[in-house]
N, C-alpha and C positions, 0 to 999 in steps of 0.2 A: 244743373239745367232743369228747368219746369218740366213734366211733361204735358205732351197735348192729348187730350180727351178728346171723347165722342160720344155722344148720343144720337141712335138712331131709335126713334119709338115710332112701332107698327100702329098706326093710328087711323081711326074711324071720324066719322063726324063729331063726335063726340068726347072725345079724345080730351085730354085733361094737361097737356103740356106747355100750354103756355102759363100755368102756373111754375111752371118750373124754370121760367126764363128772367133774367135779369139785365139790363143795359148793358151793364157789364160783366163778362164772366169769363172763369175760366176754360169753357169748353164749345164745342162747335154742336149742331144741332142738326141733323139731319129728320126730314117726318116722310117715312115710308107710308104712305098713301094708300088704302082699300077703298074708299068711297069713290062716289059720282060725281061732286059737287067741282065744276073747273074751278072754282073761288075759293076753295076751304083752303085755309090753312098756309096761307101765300102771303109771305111778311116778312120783313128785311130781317136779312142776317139768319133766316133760317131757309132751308134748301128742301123743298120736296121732290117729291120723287114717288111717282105713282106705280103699284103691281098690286095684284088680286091675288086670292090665296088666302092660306092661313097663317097664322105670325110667323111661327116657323118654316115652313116650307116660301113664306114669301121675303127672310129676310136672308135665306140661302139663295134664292132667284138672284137679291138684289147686290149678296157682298160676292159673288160667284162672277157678276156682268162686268164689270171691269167700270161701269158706269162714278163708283162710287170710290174714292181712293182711301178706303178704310186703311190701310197699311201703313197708310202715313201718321198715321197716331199713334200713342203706345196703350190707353185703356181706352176699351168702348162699352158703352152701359146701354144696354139691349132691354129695355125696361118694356112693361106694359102699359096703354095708353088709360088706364083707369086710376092709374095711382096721385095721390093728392102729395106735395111734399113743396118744398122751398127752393129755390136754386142756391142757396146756404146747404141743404141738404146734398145734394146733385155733389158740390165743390166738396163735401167733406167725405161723401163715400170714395169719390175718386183720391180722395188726400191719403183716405184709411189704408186704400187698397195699396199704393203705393209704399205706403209708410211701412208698412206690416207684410210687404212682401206676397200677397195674393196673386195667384194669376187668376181664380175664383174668387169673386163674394157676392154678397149682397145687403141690404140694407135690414133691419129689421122691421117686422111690420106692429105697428101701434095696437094696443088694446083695443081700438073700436073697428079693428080690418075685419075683411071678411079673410078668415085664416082656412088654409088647409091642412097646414102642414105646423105641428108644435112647436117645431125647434125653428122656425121663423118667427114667433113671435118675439117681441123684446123681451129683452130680460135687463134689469135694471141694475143688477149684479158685474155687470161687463160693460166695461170699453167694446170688446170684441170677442169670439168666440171661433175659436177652429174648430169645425165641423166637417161630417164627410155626406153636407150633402147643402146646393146651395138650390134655391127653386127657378124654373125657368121663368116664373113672371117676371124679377128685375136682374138678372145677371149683368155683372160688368166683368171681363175677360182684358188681360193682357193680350196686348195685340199677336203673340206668341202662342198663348191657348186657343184664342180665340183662331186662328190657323189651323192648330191641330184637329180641335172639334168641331169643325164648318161639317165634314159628313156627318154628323149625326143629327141635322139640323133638317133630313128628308128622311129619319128612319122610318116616320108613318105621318100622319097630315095632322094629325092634334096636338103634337108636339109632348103627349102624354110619354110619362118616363123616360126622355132621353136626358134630364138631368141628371139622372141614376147613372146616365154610362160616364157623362161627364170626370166623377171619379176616377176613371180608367188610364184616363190620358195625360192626368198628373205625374210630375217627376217624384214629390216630396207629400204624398199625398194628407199627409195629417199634421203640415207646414203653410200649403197653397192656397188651401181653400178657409172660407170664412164668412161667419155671418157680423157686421158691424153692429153692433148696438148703439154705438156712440151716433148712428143714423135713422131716422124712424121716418116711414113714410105710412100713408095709409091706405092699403087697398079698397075701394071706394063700390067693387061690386062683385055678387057672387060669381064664383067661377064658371065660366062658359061663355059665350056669345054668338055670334050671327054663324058663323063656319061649324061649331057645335050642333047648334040649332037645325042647318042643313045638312048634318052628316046622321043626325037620327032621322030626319025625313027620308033620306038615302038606305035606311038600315042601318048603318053602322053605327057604333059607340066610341066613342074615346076609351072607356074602359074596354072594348076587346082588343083598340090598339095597344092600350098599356101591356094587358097580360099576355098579346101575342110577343110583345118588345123581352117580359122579363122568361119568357120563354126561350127565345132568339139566344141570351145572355147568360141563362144560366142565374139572373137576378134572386136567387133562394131567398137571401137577407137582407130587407131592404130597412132595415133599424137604422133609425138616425142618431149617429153617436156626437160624441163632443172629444176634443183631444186635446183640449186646452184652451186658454182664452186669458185675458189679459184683464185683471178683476177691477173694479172705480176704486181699489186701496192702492192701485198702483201696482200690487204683485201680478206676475205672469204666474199661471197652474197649470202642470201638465197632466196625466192621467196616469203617465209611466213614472211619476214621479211621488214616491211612497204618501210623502208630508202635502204633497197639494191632492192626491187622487180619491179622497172622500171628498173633500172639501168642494171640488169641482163636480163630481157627481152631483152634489147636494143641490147646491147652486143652479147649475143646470139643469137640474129635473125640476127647481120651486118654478123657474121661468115658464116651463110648459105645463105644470100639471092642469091650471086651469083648460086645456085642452086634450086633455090626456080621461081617460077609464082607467080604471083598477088594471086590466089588462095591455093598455100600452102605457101604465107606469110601469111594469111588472119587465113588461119588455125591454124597457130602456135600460132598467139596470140591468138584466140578466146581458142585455149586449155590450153595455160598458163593462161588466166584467170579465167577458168572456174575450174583449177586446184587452183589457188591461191585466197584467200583471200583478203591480199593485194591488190594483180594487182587491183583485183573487185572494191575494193575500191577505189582505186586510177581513175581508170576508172568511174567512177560513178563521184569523184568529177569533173575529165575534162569534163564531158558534163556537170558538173552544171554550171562552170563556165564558158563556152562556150553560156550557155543560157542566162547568167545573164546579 
């Protein structure tokens, strides 16, 4: 049996979603509303639904109200209203997630995004990649996760670091979660906007949200690892698995270094090794053999 999808995208005037629609498709549309305009965004077969607020704290308001019967779907894709992609894009991340057994993913984002975060960028080496960290711009949740982690969706008003806790609430954590490369969208503008903007007028920062959150948690390690991924030769690589766990390293660090320093390449491996077994070992032999 098909499942049914949902897309609910937290959207401004400006809002970039109706490139993402098609006459026909396989998913429902919902456009959670922040503007003023009673005219924006009001067109057959898509359902708005106006709250104020910041994306997160307003899209907890809106799946919390009973207004919306999000439950009735099995994956919902929580996406941000800047991103440029295809409704062909839309259909194949929900196909991925599915297929590949996610209750987490996300799409990767193209060489021309505005990127924050490395290990969202594509990498051209992968179908898919299971990672232990997906970002809150486009998440798509199993209607099951997406239950579990509805509270961490008011930890603080910027929404900063509660992808981190994300991880937490996974059963199979280095199984669930995943970044699709076989999807590429493209972030269309730098990070921040109008609720950013008024919370530094306010004093506040996003960033004291972040570091009060990984305070709260106990957040020491926030390295973004890789634990596998499903390569375009067709083979799956795991990292605990002797004969894939260079190979996957390698792979997965060519994808980010263009966004990476000397220092957070340095990081990445010392975390994949210190995560993997394998790696260790294989590591351990290169310096024997280096001395011998």
């Amino acid at each position: 049996m098909a499942e049914r999808n949902l897309v609910v995208v937290r959207a401004g005037d400006k809002s970039l979603h109706e490139g993402w629609l098609a006459p026909q498709r396989g998913f429902d549309m919902v456009v959670s509303y922040f503007g003023d305009d009673p005219d924006r965004w009001r067109q057959p077969g898509v359902r708005r639904i106006d709250g104020k607020g910041s994306k997160w704290v307003g899209l907890h308001a809106l799946l919390s109200s009973g207004e919306l019967d999000w439950r009735a779907y099995d994956r919902i894709w929580l996406p941000d209203d800047d991103l440029a992609c295809t409704p062909q894009a839309v259909e194949a991340l929900f196909a991925h997630a599915q297929l590949h057994g996610f209750a987490l993913a996300q799409p990767s984002l193209s060489k021309d995004s505005y990127i924050s975060h490395a290990s969202t960028a594509h990498n051209p080496r992968f179908v898919f990649r299971r990672t232990n960290f997906v970002e809150a711009m486009a998440p798509v949740f199993s209607r099951a996760f997406l239950e579990r982690v509805l509270p961490t969706f008011v930890e603080n008003e910027s929404g900063w670091g509660i992808d981190y806790l994300w991880q937490m609430y996974l059963d199979k954590p280095r199984l669930e979660c995943g970044i699709v490369d076989a999807v590429q969208v493209r972030h269309t503008r730098p990070v921040g906007g109008p609720n950013y903007a008024r919370m530094v007028a306010e004093g506040r920062s996003p960033f004291d949200e972040f570091r009060a959150l990984r305070r709260k948690y106990a957040l020491t390690d926030i390295t973004h690892l890789c634990w596998g991924g499903l390569a375009v030769d067709g083979r799956e690589l795991r990292t605990d698995e002797p004969a894939d766990a260079m190979r996957l390293l390698g792979d997965a660090l060519d994808g980010m270094r263009p966004w990476l320093d000397e220092a957070g390449i340095s990081a990445i491996i010392a975390g994949q090794i210190a995560a993997s077994p394998a790696l260790r070992a294989a590591a351990q032999r290169s310096i024997e053999q280096s001395a011998a």
